[in-house]
Backbone as CSV, one residue per row, in Angstrom:
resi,resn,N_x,N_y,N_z,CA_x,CA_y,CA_z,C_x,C_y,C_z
1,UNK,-94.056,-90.678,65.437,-94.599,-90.885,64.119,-95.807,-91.834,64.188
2,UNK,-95.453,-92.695,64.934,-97.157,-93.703,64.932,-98.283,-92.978,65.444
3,UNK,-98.133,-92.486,66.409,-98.502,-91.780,67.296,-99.824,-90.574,66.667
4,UNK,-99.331,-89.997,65.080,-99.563,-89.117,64.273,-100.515,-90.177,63.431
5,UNK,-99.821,-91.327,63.108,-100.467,-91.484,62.238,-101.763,-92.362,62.871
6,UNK,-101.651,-92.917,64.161,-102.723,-93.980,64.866,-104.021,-92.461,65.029
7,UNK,-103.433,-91.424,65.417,-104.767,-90.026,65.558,-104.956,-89.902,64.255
8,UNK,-104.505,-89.938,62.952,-104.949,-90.135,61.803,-106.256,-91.338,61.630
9,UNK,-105.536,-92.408,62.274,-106.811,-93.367,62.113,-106.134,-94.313,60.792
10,UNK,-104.782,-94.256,60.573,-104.160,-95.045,59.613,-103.427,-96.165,59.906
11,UNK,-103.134,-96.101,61.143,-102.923,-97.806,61.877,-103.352,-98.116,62.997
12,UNK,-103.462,-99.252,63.704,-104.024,-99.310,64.916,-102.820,-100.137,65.291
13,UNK,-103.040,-100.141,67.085,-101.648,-100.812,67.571,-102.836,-102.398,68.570
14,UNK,-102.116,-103.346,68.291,-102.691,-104.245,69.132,-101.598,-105.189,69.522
15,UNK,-101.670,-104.865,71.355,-101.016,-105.708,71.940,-100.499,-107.029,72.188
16,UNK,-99.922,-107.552,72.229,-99.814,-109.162,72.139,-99.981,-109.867,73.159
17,UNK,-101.083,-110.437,73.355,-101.684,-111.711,73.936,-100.649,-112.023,75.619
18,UNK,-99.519,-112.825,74.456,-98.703,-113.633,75.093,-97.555,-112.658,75.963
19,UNK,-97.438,-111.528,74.862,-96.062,-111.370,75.278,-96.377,-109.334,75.629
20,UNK,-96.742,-108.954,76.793,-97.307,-107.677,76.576,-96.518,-106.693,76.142
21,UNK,-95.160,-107.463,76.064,-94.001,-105.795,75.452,-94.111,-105.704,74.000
22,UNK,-94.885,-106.702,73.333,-94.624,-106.685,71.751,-96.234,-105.787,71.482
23,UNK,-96.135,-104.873,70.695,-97.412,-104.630,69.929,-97.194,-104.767,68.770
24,UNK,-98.067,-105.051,67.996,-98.028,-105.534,66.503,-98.966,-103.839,65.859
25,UNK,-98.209,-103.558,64.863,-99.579,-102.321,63.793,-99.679,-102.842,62.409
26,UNK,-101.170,-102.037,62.730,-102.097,-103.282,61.247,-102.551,-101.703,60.378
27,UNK,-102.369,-101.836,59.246,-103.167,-100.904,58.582,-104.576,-100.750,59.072
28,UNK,-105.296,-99.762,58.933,-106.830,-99.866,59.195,-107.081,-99.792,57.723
29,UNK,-108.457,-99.642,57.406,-109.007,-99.683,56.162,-108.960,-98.246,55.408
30,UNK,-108.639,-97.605,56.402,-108.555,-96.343,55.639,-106.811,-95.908,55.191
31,UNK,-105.732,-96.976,56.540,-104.309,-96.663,55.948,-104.615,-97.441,54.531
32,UNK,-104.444,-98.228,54.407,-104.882,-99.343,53.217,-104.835,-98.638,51.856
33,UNK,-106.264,-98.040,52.100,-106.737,-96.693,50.667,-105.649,-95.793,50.441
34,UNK,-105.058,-95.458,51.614,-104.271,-94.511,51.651,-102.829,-94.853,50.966
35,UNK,-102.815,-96.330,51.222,-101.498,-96.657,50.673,-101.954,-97.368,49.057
36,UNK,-103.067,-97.621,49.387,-102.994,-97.911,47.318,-103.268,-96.396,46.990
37,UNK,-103.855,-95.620,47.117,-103.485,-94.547,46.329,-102.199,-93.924,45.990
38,UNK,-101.366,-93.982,47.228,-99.692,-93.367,47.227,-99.195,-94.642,45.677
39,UNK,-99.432,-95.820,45.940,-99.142,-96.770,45.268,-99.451,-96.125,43.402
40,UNK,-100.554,-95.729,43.450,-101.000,-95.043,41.838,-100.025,-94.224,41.780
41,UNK,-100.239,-93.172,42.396,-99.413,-91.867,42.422,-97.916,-92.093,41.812
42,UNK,-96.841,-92.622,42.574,-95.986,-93.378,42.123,-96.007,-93.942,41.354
43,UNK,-96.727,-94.889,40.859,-96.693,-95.289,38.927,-97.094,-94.353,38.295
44,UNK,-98.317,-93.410,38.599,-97.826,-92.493,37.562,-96.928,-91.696,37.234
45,UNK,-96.042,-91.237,38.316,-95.318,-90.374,38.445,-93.637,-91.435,37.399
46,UNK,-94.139,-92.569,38.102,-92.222,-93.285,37.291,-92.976,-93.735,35.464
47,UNK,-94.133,-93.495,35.591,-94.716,-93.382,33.716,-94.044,-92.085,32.729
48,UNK,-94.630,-91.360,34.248,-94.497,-90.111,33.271,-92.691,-89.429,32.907
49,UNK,-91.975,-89.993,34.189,-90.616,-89.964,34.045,-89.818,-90.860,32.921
50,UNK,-90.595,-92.405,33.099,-90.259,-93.057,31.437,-90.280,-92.149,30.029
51,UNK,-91.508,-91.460,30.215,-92.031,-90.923,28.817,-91.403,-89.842,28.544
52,UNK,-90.692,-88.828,29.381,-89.605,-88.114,29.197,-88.241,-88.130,28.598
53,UNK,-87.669,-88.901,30.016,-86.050,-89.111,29.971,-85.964,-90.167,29.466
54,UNK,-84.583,-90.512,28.332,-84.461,-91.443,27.680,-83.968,-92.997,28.738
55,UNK,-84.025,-93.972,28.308,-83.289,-95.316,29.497,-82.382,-94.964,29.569
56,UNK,-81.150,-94.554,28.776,-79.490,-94.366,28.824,-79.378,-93.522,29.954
57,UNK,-80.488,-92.128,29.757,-80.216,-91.062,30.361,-80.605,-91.850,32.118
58,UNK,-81.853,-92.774,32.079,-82.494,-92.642,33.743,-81.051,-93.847,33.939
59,UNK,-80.549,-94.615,33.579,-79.040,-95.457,33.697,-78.049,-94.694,34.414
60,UNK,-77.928,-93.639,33.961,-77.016,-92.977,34.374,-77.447,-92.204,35.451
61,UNK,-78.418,-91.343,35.296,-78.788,-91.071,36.796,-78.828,-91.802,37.879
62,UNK,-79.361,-93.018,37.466,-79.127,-94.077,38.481,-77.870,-94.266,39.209
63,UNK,-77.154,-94.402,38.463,-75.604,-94.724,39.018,-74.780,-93.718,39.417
64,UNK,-75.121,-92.240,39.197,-74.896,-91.718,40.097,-75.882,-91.348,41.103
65,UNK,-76.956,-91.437,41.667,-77.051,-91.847,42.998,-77.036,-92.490,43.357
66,UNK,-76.912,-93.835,43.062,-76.115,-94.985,43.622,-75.188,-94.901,44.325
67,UNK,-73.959,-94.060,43.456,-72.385,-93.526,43.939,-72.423,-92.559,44.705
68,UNK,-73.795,-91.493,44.807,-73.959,-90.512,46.308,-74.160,-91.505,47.339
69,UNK,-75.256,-92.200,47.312,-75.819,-92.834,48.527,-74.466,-93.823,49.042
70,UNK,-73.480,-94.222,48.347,-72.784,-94.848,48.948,-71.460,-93.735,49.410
71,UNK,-71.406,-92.587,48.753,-70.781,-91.946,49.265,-71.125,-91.437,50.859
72,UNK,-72.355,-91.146,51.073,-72.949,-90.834,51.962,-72.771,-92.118,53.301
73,UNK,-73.253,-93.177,52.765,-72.743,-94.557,53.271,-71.441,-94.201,54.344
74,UNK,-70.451,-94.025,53.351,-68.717,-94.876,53.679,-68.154,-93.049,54.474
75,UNK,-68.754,-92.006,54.043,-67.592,-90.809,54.342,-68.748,-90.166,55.659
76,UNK,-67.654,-89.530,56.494,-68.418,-88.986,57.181,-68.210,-87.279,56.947
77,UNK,-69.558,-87.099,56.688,-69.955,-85.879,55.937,-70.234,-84.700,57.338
78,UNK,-70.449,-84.960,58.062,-70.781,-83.907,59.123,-69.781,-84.398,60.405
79,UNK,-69.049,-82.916,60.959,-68.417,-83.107,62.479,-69.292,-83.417,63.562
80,UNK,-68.513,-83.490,64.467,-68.884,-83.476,65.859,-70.152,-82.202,66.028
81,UNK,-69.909,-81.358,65.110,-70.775,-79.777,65.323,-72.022,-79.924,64.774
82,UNK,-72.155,-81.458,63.962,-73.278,-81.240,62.602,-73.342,-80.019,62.105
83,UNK,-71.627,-79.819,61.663,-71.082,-78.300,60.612,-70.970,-79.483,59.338
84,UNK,-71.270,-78.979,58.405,-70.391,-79.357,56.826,-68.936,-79.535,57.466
85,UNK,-68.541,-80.302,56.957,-67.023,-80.258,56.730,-66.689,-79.726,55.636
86,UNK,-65.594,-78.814,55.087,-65.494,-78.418,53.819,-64.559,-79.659,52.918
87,UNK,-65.745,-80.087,52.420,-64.857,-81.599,51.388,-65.684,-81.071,49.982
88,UNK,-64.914,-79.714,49.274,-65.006,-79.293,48.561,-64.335,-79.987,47.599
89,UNK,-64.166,-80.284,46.381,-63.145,-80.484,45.979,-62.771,-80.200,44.453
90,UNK,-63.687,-79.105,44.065,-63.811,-79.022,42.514,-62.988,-77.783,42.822
């Protein structure tokens, strides 16, 4: 993944001085742009989701993915096969 994005030209890697196993990555000026724009994008996008769905309603969505992601968390959802397990239960 860095790798993709350093041939992008969106971070650079610079070695450390002292210690040559550490490299440090810095945005370049163009990751930068790249990340305040993602940054707009995303407010507009959680504006335009305000201006829709009511608070009660985004509350509740919330809390249930809250209660997936921790489901996901605590159960183990895939075998040894990375098959589904059938944890059907409706």
């Amino acid at each position: 993944m860095l790798k993709s994005l350093e041939e992008s030209e969106l971070i650079r890697r610079v070695q450390d001085k002292k210690d040559k196993r550490l490299v440090k990555i810095f945005l370049t000026e163009k990751g930068k742009e790249k990340k305040e724009m993602a940054k707009k994008v995303v407010r507009r996008f959680n504006q335009a989701v305000r201006e829709e769905i009511p608070e009660e309603k985004l509350k509740v969505f919330f809390e249930v993915a809250e209660k997936i992601n921790s489901i996901i968390d605590h159960k183990e959802i895939y075998n040894n096969n990375n098959k589904t397990e059938n944890t059907n239960t409706f």
